[in-house]
Structure formats: structure tokens, C-alpha cells
C-alpha positions in Angstrom: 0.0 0.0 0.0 1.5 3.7 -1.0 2.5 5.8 2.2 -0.2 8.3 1.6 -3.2 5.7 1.5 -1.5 4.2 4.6 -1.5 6.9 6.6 -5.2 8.1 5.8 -6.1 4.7 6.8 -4.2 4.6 10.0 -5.2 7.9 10.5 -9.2 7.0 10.6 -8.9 4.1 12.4 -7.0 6.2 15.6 -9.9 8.7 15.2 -8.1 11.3 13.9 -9.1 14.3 11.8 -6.1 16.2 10.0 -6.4 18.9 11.5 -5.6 17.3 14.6 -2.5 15.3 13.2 -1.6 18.2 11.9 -1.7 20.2 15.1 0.3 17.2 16.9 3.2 17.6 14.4 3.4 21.7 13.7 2.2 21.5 10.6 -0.7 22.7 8.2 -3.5 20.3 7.4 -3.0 20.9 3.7 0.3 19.4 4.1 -1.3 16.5 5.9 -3.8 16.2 2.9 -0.9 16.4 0.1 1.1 13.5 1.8 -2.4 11.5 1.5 -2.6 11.9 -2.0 1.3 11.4 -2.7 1.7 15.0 -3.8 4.9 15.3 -1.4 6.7 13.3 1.5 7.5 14.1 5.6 11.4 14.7 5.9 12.5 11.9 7.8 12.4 13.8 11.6 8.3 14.4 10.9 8.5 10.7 10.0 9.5 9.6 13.3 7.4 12.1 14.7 4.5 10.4 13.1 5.3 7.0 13.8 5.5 7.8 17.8 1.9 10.0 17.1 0.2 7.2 15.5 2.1 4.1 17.3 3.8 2.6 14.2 7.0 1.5 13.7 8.8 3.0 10.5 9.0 -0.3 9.1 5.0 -0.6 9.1 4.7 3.2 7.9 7.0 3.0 5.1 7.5 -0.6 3.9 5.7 -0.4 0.9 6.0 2.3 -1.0 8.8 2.5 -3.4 8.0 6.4 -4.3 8.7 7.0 -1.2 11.9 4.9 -1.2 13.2 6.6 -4.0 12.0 10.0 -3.0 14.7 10.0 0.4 17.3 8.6 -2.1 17.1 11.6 -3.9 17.0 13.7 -0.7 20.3 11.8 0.7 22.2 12.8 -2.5 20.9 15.9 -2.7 22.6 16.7 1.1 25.6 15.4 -0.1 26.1 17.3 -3.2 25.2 20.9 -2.0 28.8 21.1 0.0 30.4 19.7 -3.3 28.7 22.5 -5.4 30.2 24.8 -2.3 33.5 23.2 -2.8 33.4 23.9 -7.1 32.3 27.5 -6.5 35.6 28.1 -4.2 38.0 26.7 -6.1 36.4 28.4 -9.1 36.6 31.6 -7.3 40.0 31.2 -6.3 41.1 30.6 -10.0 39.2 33.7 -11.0 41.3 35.7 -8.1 44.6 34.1 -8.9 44.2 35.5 -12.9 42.8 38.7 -11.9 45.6 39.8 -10.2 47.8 37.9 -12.6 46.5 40.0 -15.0 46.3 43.0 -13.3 50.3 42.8 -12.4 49.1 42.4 -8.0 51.1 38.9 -8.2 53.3 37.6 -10.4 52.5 33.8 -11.6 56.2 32.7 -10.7 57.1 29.1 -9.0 55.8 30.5 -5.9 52.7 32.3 -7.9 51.7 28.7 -8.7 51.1 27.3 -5.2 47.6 28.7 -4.6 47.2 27.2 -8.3 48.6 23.3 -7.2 46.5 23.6 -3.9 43.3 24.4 -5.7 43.8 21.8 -8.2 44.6 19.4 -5.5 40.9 20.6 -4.2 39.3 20.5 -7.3 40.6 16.5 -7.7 39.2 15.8 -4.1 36.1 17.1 -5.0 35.4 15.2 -8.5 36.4 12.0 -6.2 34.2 12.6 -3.9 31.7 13.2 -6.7 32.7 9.8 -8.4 32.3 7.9 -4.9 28.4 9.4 -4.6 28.1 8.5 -8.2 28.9 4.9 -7.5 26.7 4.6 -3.9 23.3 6.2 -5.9 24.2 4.4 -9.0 23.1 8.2 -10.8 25.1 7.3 -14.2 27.1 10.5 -13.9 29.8 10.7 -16.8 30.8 13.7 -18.3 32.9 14.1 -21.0 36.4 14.6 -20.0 35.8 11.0 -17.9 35.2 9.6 -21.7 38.2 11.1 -22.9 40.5 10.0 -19.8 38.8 6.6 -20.1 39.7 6.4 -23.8 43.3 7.3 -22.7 44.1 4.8 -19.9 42.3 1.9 -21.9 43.0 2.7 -25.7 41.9 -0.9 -26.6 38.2 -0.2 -24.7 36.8 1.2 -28.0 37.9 -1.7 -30.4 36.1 -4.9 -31.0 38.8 -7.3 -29.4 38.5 -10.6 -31.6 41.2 -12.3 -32.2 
């Protein structure tokens, strides 16, 4: 049975009007209404809130609905991608500094000019790692095309039909 359905039903059987579940969890009773008809999902703290409030464990509350599955998924690796954005925009900010004031005479891109350069790019790898480990865990089928090109590189063969 889908989450929404679920809860309605639960919901009758305690005697409950939305309003009143509503109330019980701070929220409005159109929000109550749009999670019964699968418009939109509780975040995961008004989840446990509403398992205690309607005495159901979160196995029984969410077990069957894949949506809803799929829809925290998304959530998850959503939160870990926004401090990856925040790392990109740094290091793209820094580059943007460090040729500014190349350009503009303040610093001189010497062998010592080129440090703030080598620690960004060190950055900027740790970051597209990290990017490629969330890629593997969610199994989102990231690949953009400088990974073809470096993949092309290492495995020159990978492109050939290998028959001997």
C-alpha cells in the first residue's frame, strides 16, 4: 500500500481528523492532505514524529512504497552534493582571483605564484572524487565528457572490438 493511503487509513482508524495530526506535528492540514494523496513526502524527523503520534514503527509506515523509497534517495544525495557545489564554487573563485591579479600585475605567476594554483587543483581533484564515490553509492550514471576522454586514454583498446 502507498505511504499516503496508509496513513489516511491509520489515521481513521485512531480517530483522527487532519487537523488534529496536523496540530500534533506543527504542521498545516494541507500538508497532511498532500502527503495523503502522494503530492509530497515528511522529511524523515516528521517521519519519526508520526510514527510515535500514530504508534507505528517506521518499518510498518514506510515498507511499501517505493516512491517514497526513491523519493529519500534523492534527498540523501541531494545533502551530499550541496557542499560539493560549495566546494566547485571556491575553487572556481579562487582561479578567478589568482588570474585577476595575474592580469592585473598584484602577483606575479612565478614558482611561488603557482602554489595557490597546485592547492586548488589538488581541491578541485578531491572534490570530483568525492563526486565519483556518490556516483557509485546512488548508482546516478554521472559521466561527463572529459571521464570519456580520460577513459579512452588509460584503456586505448576499450573502444575496439577485441576478436582475435
Amino acid at each position: 500500500m502507498e505511504f499516503g493511503k496508509h496513513l489516511k487509513q491509520v489515521r481513521t482508524q485512531k480517530k483522527m481528523s487532519q487537523q488534529t495530526l496536523a496540530d500534533l506535528l506543527f504542521v498545516t492540514r494541507q500538508t497532511i492532505s498532500h502527503w495523503e494523496n502522494g503530492k509530497n513526502y515528511p522529511d524523515f524527523n516528521l517521519l519519526i514524529r508520526l510514527s510515535d503520534i500514530l504508534d507505528l514503527s517506521l518499518d510498518d509506515l514506510l515498507r511499501e512504497d517505493e516512491k517514497m523509497k526513491e523519493s529519500f534517495t534523492e534527498q540523501d544525495a541531494q545533502g551530499l552534493l550541496k557542499p560539493i557545489y560549495r566546494w566547485l564554487l571556491l575553487i572556481d573563485l579562487c582561479f578567478a582571483i589568482i588570474l585577476f591579479m595575474n592580469e592585473f600585475k598584484i602577483i606575479h605567476l612565478t614558482v611561488w605564484g603557482f602554489i595557490p594554483v597546485v592547492i586548488s587543483l589538488f581541491a578541485l581533484v578531491h572534490v570530483l572524487v568525492k563526486l565519483a564515490r556518490i556516483d557509485r553509492y546512488y548508482h546516478f550514471g554521472m559521466h561527463y565528457s572529459w571521464q570519456n576522454s580520460i577513459y579512452k586514454v588509460l584503456h586505448p583498446l576499450s573502444g575496439k572490438n577485441l576478436k582475435k
